[in-house]
Each structure stands twice: as C-alpha cells, then as structure tokens.
C-alpha positions as CSV (number, residue, x, y, z in Angstrom):
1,X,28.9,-6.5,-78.4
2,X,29.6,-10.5,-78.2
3,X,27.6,-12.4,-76.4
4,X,30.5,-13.8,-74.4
5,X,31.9,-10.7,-72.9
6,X,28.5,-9.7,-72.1
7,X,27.6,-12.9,-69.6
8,X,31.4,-11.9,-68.2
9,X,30.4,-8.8,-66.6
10,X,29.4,-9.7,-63.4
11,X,32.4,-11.9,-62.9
12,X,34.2,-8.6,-63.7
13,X,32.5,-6.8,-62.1
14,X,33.2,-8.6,-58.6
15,X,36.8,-8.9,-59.6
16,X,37.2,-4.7,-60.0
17,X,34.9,-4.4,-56.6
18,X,37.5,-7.0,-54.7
19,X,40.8,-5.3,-56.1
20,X,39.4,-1.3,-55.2
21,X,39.2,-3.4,-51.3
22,X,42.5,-4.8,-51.5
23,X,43.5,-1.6,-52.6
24,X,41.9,0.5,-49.9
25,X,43.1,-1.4,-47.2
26,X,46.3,0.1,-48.4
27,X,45.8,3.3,-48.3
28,X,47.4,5.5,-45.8
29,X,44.2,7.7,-44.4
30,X,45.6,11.0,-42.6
31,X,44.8,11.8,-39.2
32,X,42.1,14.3,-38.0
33,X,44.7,16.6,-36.8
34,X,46.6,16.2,-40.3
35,X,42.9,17.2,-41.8
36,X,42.4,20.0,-39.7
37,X,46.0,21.5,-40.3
38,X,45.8,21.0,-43.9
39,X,42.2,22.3,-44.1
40,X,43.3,26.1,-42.2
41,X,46.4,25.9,-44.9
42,X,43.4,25.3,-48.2
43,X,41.3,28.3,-46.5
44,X,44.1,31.0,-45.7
45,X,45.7,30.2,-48.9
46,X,42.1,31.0,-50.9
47,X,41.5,34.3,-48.5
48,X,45.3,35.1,-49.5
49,X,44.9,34.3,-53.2
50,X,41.7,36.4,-53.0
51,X,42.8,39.5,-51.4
52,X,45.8,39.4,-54.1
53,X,43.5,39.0,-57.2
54,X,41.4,41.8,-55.4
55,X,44.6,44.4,-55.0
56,X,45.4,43.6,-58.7
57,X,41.4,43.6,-59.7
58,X,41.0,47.2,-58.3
59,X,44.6,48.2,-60.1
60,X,44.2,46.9,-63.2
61,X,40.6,48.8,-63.3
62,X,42.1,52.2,-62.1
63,X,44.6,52.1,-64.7
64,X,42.3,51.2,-67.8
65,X,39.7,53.7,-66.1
66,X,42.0,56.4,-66.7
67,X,42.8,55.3,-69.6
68,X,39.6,55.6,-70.8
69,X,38.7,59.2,-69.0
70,X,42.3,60.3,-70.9
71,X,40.7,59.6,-74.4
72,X,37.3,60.6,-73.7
73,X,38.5,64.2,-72.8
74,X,40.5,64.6,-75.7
C-alpha cells in the first residue's frame, strides 16, 4: 500500500459517510400500515409455501416407500 492513499482514508472515509446521508434522505421509507400489510403477505406466503412442500414431502415419501416395500417382498 502507498503511503499517500493510506493518509487519504479518513478524507474518504467522511466523503462515503456524507454521500450514504445524502442518499438516505432520499429514500422513500414505507408506512407502518404498508409494513404491516406487507409483513401478513411474507407470513401467509411461508405458511402457504410450507403446507405445499409438506403435501408433496408426505407424497413423494409414500411413493418411494412403496417402492421400496415392492422390492423388498419380491
């Protein structure tokens, strides 16, 4: 590392800290209602996504399990 660009880092540093405010002053926050709404979508979707995984979980293991009990009696 040069000697030069390691005395610039704390001028960087405070430049990167002053653009992320500008840049957060920008930013469009959602309201709490918005949060809410889009927080019951995240959890019905996971409970949806897991009762689905779980009919097709307990389907794919009946088939394969008698699969296996077909072999093992012949």
């Amino acid at each position: 590392m040069e000697l030069s660009k390691a005395g610039s880092w704390p001028q960087q540093t405070k430049s990167y800290i002053d653009e992320l405010k500008a840049e957060m002053r920008r930013v469009s926050w959602p309201t709490w209602p918005q949060v809410r709404a889009t927080t019951g979508v995240v959890i019905a979707a996971v409970f949806l996504f897991a009762a689905y995984f779980w009919v097709v979980d307990a389907a794919v293991s009946s088939v394969i399990t008698n699969i296996m009990n077909y072999f093992i009696r012949r």
